[in-house]
C-alpha positions as CSV (number, residue, x, y, z in Angstrom):
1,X,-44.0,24.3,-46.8
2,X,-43.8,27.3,-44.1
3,X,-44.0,24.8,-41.2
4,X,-41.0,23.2,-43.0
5,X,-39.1,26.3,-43.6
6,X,-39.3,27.0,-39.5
7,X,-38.1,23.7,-38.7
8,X,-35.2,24.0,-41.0
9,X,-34.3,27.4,-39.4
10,X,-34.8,25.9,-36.2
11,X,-32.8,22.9,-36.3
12,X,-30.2,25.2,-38.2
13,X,-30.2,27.7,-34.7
14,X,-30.2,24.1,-32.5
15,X,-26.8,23.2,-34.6
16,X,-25.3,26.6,-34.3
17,X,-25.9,26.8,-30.3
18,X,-24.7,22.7,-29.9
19,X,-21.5,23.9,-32.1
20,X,-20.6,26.7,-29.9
21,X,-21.0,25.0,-26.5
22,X,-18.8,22.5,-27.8
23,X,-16.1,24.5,-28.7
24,X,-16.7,26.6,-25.5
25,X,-16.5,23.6,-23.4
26,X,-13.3,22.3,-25.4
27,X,-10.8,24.6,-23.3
28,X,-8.1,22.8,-21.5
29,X,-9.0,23.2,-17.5
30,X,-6.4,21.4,-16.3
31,X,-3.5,23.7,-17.5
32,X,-1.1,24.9,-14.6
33,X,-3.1,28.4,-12.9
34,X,-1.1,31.7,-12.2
35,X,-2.1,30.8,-8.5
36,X,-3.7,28.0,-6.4
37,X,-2.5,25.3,-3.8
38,X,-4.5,21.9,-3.9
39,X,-4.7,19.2,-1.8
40,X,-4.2,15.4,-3.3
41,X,-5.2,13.3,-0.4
42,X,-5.2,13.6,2.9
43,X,-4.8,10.4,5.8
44,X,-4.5,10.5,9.2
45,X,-3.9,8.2,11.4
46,X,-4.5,7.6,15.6
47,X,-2.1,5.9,18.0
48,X,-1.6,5.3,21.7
49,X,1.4,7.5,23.3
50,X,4.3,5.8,24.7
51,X,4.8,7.6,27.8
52,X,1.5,7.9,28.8
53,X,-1.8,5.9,28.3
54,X,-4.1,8.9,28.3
55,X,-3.0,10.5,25.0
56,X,-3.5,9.6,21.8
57,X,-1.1,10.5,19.2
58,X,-2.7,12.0,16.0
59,X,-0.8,11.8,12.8
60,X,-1.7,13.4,9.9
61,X,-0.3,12.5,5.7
62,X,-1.4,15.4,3.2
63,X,0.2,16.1,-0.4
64,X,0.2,19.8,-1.3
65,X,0.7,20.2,-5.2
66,X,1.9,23.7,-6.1
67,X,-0.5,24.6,-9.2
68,X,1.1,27.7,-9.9
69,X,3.6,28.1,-12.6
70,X,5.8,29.6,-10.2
71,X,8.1,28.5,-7.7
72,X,7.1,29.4,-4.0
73,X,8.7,28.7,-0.7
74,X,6.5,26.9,1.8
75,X,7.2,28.6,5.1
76,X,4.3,27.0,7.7
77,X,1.2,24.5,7.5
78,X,-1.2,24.1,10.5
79,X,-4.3,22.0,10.7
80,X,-7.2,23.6,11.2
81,X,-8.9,22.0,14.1
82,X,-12.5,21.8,16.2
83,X,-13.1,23.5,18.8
84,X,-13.4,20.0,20.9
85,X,-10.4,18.6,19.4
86,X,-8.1,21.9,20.5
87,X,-9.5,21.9,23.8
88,X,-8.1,18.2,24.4
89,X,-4.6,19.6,22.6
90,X,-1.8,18.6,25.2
91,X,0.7,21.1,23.0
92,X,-1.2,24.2,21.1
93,X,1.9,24.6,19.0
94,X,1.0,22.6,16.5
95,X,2.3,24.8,12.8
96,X,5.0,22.8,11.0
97,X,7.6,25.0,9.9
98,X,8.4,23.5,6.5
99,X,10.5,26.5,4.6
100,X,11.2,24.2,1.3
101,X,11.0,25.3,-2.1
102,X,8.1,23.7,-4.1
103,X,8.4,23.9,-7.7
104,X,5.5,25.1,-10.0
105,X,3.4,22.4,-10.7
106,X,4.6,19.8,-8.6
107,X,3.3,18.3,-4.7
108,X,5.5,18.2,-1.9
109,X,4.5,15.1,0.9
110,X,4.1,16.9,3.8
111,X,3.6,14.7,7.6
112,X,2.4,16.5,11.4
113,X,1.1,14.9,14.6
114,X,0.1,16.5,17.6
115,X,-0.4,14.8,20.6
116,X,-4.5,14.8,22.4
117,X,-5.6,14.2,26.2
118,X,-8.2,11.2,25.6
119,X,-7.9,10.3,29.7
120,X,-10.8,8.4,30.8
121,X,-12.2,7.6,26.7
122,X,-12.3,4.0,25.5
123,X,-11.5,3.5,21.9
124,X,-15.3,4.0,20.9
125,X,-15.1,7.6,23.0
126,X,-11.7,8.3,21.0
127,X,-13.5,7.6,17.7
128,X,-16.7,9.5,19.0
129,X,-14.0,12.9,19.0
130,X,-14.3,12.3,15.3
131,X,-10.9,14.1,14.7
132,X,-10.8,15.3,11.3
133,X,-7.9,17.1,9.9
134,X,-9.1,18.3,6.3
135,X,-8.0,22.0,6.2
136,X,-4.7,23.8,6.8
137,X,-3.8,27.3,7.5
138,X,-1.0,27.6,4.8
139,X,1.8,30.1,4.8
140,X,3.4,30.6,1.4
141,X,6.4,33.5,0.1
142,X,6.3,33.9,-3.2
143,X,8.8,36.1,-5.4
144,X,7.0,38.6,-7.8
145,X,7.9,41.0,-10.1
146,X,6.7,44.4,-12.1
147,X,5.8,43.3,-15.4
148,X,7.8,44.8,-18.2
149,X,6.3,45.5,-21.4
């Protein structure tokens, strides 16, 4: 009878702690944030130069969705490089200036190249710089205002 009583109060206890992880894991997380700039997907592709053989054009394809509520105005985007890759950089200017509004919660397609001295690399050698462009340096302006009561 007392062994049964305990296992009644502790399946009761289990019950109570499954309920409220439930309901604490039942918040929306995908709601629009009061700040934060994502990333959707990212491509980038490699090409020959016209002009000259011994660079290799680099273009990159990135959507950046605005998860703010808020409206901001995208002023610059620059890929954040290797070392390697921005010592074979033929132009070190490589920050789009965008200056575009992007709505609150929406993306904006955003497309760069920059131009790399590959003279004296086969294809395998090109593909050996393993040139990833996964991260930006992101320049935003944003309009904000005292809260009123």
């Amino acid at each position: 009878m007392k062994n049964q009583k305990r296992s009644m109060i502790l399946i009761f206890l289990l019950i109570i702690v499954a309920l409220s992880g439930c309901i604490s894991s039942s918040v929306k997380t995908d709601e629009t944030v009061d700040n934060g700039l994502n990333i959707n997907s990212i491509s980038i592709g490699l090409g020959g130069s016209e002009e000259d053989e011994g660079i290799t054009v680099v273009t990159y394809h990135f959507n950046l969705w605005n998860r703010t509520n808020k409206t901001i105005i995208l002023k610059t985007v620059e890929p954040i490089l290797s070392k390697d890759i921005q010592e074979r950089l033929i132009d070190r200017d490589i920050k789009l200036d965008i200056n575009e509004k992007i709505d609150g919660d929406t993306s904006e397609a955003l497309t760069g190249t920059f131009k790399l001295d590959t003279r004296g690399l086969d294809k395998e050698g090109i593909i050996n710089l393993n040139i990833n462009v996964n991260e930006f340096n992101v320049a935003i302006e944003q309009v904000i205002g005292m809260n009123e009561p």
